[in-house]
C-alpha positions as CSV (number, residue, x, y, z in Angstrom):
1,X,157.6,23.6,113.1
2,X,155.6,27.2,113.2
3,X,156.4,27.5,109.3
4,X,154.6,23.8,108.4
5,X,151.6,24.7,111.1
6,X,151.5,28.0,109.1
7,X,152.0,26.6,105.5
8,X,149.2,24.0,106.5
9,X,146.9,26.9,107.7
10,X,147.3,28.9,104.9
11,X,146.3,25.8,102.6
12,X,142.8,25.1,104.3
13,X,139.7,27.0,103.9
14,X,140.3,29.1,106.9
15,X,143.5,30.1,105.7
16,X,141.8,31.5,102.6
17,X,139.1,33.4,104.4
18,X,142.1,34.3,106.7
19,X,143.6,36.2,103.3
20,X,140.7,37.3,101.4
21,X,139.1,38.8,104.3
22,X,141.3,42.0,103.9
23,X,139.8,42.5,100.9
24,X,136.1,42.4,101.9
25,X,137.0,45.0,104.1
26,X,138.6,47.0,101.5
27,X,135.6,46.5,99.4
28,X,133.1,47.2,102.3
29,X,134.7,50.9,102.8
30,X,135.4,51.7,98.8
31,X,131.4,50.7,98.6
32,X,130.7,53.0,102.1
33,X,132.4,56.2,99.9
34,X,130.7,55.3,96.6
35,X,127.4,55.6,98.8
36,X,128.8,59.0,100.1
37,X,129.3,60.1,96.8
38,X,126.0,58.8,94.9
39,X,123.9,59.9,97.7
40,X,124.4,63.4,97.7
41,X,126.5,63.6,101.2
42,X,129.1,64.3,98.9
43,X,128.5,67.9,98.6
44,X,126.7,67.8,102.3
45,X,130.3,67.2,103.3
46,X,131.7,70.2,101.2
47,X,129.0,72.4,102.2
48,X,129.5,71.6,106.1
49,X,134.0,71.7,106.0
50,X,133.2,75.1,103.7
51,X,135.3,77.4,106.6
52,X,138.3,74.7,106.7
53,X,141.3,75.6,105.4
54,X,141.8,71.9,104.3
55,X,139.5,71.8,101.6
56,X,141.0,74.1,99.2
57,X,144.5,72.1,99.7
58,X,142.8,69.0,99.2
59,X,141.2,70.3,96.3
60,X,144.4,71.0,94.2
61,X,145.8,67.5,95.0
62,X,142.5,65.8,93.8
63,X,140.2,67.8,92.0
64,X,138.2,66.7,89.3
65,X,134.7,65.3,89.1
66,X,135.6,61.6,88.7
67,X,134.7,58.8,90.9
68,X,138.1,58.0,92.0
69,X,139.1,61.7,92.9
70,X,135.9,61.8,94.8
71,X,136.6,58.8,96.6
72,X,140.4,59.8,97.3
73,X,138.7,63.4,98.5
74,X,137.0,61.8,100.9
75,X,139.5,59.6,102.6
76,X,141.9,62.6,102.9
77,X,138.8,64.2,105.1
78,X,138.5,60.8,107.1
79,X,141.8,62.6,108.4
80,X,140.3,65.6,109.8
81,X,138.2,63.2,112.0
82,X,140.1,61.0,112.8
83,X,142.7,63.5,114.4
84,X,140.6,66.2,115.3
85,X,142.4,67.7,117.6
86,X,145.5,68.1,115.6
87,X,144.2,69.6,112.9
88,X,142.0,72.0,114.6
89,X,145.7,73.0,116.4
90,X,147.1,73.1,113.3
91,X,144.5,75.5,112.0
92,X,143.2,73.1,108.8
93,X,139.8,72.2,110.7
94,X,137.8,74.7,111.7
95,X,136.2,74.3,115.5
96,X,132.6,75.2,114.2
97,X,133.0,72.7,111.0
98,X,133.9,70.0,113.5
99,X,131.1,70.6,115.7
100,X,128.1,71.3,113.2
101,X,129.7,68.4,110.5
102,X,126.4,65.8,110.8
103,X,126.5,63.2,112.7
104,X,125.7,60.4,110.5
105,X,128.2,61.6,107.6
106,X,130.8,61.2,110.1
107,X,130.0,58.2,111.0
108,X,130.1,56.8,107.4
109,X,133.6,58.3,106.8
110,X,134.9,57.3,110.3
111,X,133.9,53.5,109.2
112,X,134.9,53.4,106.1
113,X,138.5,54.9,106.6
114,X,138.5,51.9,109.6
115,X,137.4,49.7,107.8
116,X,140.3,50.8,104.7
117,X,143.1,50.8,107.9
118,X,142.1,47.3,108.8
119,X,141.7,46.2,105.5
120,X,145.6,47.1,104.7
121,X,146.9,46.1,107.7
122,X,145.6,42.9,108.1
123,X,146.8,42.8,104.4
124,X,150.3,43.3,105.1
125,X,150.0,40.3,107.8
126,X,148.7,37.9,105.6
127,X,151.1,38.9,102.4
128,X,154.1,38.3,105.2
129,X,152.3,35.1,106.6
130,X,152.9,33.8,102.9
131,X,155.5,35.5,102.1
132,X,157.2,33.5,105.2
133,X,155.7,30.3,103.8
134,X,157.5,30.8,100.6
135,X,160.8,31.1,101.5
C-alpha cells in the first residue's frame, strides 16, 4: 500500500520537484562558492584564517589555483565554522581568526556548506524513496 502511494508520488510533478530539488540546492551552494572565489573573498578568507593552523593542512590536500580546488578549499573551512568550538580545542582555529573572520564571508560559507548538507541529504532520501519503488 505505502510502496503504490509512493511509486504514484514519485510519478507526478511533485514527485519530480520532490527529487530534483536536492539538486538546486547543490547548485545554489556550488554557485555561493564560485561567488566567494570570483569576488575576491577568496583571498579575504586566507588573509583573515592567516594564524590557523588549518590552512597550511588544508593546503597540501588541495592546493592549486583551479576552480575546483578553490571550491573544495573552501568547504573544508565551512568546517572551522561550523564546529568552532572543536577546532579552536583542537588548536586548528585560532580564537582571534574566529572572532575578527568578517561577518558577511561567514555567512556565505555557513549557507552554502547548509545548503551542500541539505542538498545530499535530502538526496540520499529521494535515491532510497526510488530505490524502494524499484524493487
Amino acid at each position: 500500500m505505502i510502496i503504490h502511494l509512493l511509486t504514484d508520488f514519485l510519478h507526478s510533478l511533485w514527485g519530480l520537484a520532490f527529487v530534483a530539488a536536492p539538486f538546486v540546492f547543490i547548485v545554489i551552494a556550488l554557485g555561493v562558492d564560485v561567488h566567494i572565489i570570483l569576488s575576491g573573498n577568496f583571498d579575504s578568507m586566507l588573509r583573515a584564517l592567516a594564524r590557523s593552523p588549518a590552512l597550511p593542512s588544508f593546503n597540501k590536500v588541495w592546493r592549486g589555483n583551479s576552480l575546483r580546488s578553490k571550491v573544495m578549499f573552501i568547504s573544508m573551512v565551512s568546517a572551522l565554522f561550523i564546529w568552532p568550538k572543536y577546532f579552536i580545542k583542537r588548536g586548528w582555529l585560532d580564537v582571534q581568526d574566529y572572532d575578527a573572520f568578517p561577518a558577511s564571508l561567514r555567512r556565505k560559507i555557513l549557507i552554502s556548506s547548509w545548503l551542500n548538507t541539505i542538498g545530499f541529504v535530502w538526496l540520499v532520501l529521494a535515491g532510497g524513496a526510488v530505490k524502494i519503488t524499484r524493487l
